[in-house]
ROTITI-559745 format. One record per residue (C-alpha): x, y, z; residue in one letter. Coordinates in steps of 0.25 Angstrom, whole numbers, plus 5000, padded with zeros to 4 digits. Each point is the difference from the previous one (the first is absolute). Layout:
N
XYZa ...
END
This chain:
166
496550394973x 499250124999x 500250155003x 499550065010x 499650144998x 500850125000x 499350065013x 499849855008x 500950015012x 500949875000x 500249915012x 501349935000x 500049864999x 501049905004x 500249874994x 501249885003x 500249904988x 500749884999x 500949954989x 499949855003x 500949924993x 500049855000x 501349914998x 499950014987x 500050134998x 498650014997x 499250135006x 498549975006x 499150114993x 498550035001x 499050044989x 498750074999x 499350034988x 499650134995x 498549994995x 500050134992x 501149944991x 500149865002x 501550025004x 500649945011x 501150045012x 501049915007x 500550065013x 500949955012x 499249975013x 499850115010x 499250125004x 499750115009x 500550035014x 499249975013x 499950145009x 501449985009x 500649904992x 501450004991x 500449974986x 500649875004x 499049955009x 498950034988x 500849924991x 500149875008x 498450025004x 499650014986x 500849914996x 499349915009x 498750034997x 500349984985x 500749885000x 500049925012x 501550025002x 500550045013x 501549975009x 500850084987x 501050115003x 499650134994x 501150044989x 500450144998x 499250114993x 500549974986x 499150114991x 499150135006x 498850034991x 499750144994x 498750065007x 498949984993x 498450035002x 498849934999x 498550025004x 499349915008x 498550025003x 500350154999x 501150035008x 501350024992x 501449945005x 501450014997x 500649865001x 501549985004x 500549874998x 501449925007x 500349884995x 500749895009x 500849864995x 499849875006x 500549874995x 499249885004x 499949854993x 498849974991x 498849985005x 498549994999x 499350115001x 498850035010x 499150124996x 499049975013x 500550105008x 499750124989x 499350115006x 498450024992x 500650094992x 501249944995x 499149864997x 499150104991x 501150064992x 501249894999x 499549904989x 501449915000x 501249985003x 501449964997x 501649964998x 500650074989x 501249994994x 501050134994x 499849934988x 498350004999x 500150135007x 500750064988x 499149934989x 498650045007x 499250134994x 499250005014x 500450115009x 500849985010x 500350085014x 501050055002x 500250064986x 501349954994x 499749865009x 501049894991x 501150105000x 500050035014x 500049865003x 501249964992x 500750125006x 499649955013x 500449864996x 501250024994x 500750115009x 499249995013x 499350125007x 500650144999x 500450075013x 498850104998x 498549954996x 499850034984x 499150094998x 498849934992x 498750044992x 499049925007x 
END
């Protein structure tokens, strides 16, 4: 993520994640790689709001797009991301993130409805565990991802969204 300078006017951006977990309480991450380091970044599905559209109805559209999976029910907001800014082709934006559960069987994933830039940047896919989300040195998004996940697991969602880095 880069910063945008000090005197570049930030648009809002708002952006619907998806915590998907199967019945096995594996969660469905994305990666992308990071060519200046090699690194690379597993993130839920999801992304930007269309102009008119909610939270929740930009949850279960990308979730679509990204997966194939459709006739879930929307969980609640379980974690609220921390602003943060990027620049894109110039123009700097401070991103704000919700994150919604939904609980769905395993599946196989179908990645033909990505959008061109989301075929471009997303170089896999997968099911993780807690346990190989604890013992991976990739990072992951949200910050602090395997502890949130027991937590979720173990006591369920909080009344209010946890507020995440990421």
């Amino acid at each position: 993520m880069d910063e945008p300078a000090r005197d570049l006017a930030l648009r809002p951006s708002q952006r619907a994640r998806v915590v998907l977990l199967d019945d096995a309480d594996r969660v469905l991450l994305f990666s992308a790689g990071n060519a200046n380091d090699g690194s690379c970044r597993w993130f839920t599905p999801g992304g930007g709001l269309w102009q008119g559209e909610s939270h929740e109805q930009a949850a279960l559209r990308e979730l679509r797009e990204e997966t194939g999976l459709t006739g879930v029910t929307l969980g609640p907001e379980i974690w609220r991301g921390r602003p943060w800014t990027t620049v894109l082709d110039g123009i700097g934006y401070e991103v704000r993130q919700r994150y919604f559960l939904v609980r769905a069987p395993a599946f196989v994933v179908d990645t033909s409805g990505f959008e061109a830039l989301e075929a471009s940047a997303i170089t896999g896919h997968r099911w993780w565990t807690t346990a190989e989300l604890a013992a991976t040195t990739d990072l992951l998004r949200p910050a602090g991802l395997p502890a949130l996940l027991v937590t979720l697991l173990t006591e369920g969602p909080a009344n209010q969204p946890i507020l995440v880095d990421g």
